[in-house]
N, C-alpha and C positions, 0 to 999 in steps of 0.2 A: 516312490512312496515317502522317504524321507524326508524331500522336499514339502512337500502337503503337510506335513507336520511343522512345520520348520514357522510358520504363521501362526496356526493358534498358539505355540509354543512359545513366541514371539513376542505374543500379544498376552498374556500368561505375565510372562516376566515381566511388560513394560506397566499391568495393572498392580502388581506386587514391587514398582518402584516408583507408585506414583507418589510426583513431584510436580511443582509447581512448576514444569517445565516452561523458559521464554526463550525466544528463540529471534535472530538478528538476521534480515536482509537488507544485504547492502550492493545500489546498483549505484554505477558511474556514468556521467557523456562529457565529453568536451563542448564546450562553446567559445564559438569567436564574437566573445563579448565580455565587458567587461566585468567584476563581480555587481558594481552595483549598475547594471543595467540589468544582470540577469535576477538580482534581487528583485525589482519591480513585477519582476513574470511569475516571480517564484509564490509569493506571497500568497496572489491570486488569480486566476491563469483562467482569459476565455474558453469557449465552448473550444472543445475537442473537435476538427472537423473531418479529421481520419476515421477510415472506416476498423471499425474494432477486429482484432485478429478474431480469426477462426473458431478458437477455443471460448472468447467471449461470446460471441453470439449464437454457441450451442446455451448461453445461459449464467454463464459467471456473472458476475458484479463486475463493473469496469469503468474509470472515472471517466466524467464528460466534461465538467468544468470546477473552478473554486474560487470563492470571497471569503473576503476577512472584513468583521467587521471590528473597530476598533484599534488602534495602534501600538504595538509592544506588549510586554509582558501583562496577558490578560485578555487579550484582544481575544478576538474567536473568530478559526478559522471554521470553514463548511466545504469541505470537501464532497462534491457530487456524484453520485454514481450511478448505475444506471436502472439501481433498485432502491436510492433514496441518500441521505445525506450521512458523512462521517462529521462528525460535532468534535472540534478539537483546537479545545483552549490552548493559546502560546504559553509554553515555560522561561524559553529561552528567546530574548530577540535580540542578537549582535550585529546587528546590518552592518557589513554585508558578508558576513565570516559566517554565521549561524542562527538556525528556527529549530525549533525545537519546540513539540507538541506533546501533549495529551492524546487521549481521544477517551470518550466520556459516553458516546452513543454511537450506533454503527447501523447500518443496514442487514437486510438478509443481505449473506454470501451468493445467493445464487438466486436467478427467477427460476423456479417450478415449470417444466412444460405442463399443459393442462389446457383443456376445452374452456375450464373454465377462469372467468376473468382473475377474482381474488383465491387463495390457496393456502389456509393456513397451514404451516408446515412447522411441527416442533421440533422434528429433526434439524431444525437450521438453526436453531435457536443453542447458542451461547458453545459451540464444540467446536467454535474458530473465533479468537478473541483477539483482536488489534490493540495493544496497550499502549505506545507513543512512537512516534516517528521524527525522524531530525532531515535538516538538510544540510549539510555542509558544503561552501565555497571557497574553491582553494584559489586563487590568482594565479595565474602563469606568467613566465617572466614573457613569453610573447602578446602580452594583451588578454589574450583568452581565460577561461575559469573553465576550471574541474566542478565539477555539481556533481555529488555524490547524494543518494538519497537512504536511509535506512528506515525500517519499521523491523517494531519488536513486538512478538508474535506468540499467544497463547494457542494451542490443541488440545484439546480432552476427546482425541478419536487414537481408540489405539488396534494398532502396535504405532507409536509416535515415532518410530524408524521410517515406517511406509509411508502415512501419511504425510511428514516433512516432507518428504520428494516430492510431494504434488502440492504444499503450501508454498514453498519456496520458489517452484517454478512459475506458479500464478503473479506470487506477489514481484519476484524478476518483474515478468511481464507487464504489468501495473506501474510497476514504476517505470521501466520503459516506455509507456505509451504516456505520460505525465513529463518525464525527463524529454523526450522528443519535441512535447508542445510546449515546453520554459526555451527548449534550444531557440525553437521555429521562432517564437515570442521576437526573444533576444537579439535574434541577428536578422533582422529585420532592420534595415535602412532608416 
C-alpha cells in the first residue's frame, strides 16, 4: 500500500519543486576513421536504411536522415524524423573537433495509433522539449575518432524522476541509431 502512494507523493513534491529542469544525454561509438572523414557524415548523413528498433515502430519519432544547408556558424541543420523535421541552427562549428546546435522547431514526439489518417493530439504538444545538441570528435592515437553525441532535454511530465527513465532511454536510442549511420558513413572504403 505504501508503494502506491509513493507516485502521487512523488509527483506532489516534484510540482511544488518546479524548476526549469534540463537534462543531458550523452552517447558514444568508435569509428575507424578519421575525424575529419567522420565530419563529412556528421553534418549531414543519408537515409537511414536500418530497420528502426522495436520500440520505434510501436510509434516513437525516430531519425531517418539529415542536411545542412549552409556552412559554419549559422548554417541550418534539418534533422528528419519519422514524424517531420528538427530545425537546428549551428552555434558552434570547429571542424573537425566540434557542432553544436540549437533546435528552434521540433516534431510530434510520437505518431498516434488511430483509424484515422491526421490526429490532432495536444497532449504531445510542448511536455518534451529538445533545447540543443553537440557532437564531439575526439581522435585516437590509432587513427580512429571517438564521436560522442549529447542533447539537452526539457519534461514538464511529472514526477520528472519517472519520466527521465523513459526520455533518457529513447534519446540513448536515437542517438544510437544516428551514431551507427555517421559510423557505417565513415568507414566506408
Amino acid at each position: 500500500m505504501t508503494g502506491l502512494l509513493l507516485i502521487p507523493c512523488s509527483a506532489a513534491l516534484d510540482k511544488l519543486n518546479q524548476t526549469d529542469l534540463t537534462c543531458e544525454v550523452i552517447s558514444t561509438i568508435e569509428i575507424e576513421a578519421s575525424a575529419t572523414k567522420v565530419w563529412e557524415h556528421l553534418i549531414a548523413f543519408k537515409e537511414i536504411e536500418s530497420e528502426p528498433d522495436w520500440h520505434f515502430r510501436l510509434g516513437i519519432a525516430y531519425p531517418t536522415r539529415a542536411s545542412i544547408s549552409g556552412h559554419g556558424v549559422g548554417a541550418i541543420r534539418h534533422c528528419e524524423f519519422s514524424t517531420g523535421s528538427f530545425v537546428e541552427p549551428i552555434t558552434v562549428w570547429d571542424a573537425p573537433r566540434r557542432l553544436n546546435f540549437d533546435v528552434t522547431a521540433q516534431p510530434a514526439p510520437l505518431q498516434e495509433w488511430s483509424p484515422y489518417q491526421k490526429v490532432y493530439a495536444p497532449h504531445l504538444e510542448g511536455f518534451f522539449r529538445t533545447r540543443q545538441g553537440e557532437f564531439r570528435l575526439i581522435a585516437l592515437e590509432n587513427g580512429k575518432t571517438r564521436l560522442e553525441g549529447s542533447t539537452w532535454y526539457q519534461i514538464d511530465i511529472y514526477p520528472h524522476a519517472y519520466w527521465r527513465i523513459f526520455a533518457e532511454a529513447i534519446i540513448g536510442s536515437i542517438h544510437q541509431r544516428v551514431l551507427r549511420q555517421i559510423k557505417k558513413d565513415s568507414e566506408l572504403k
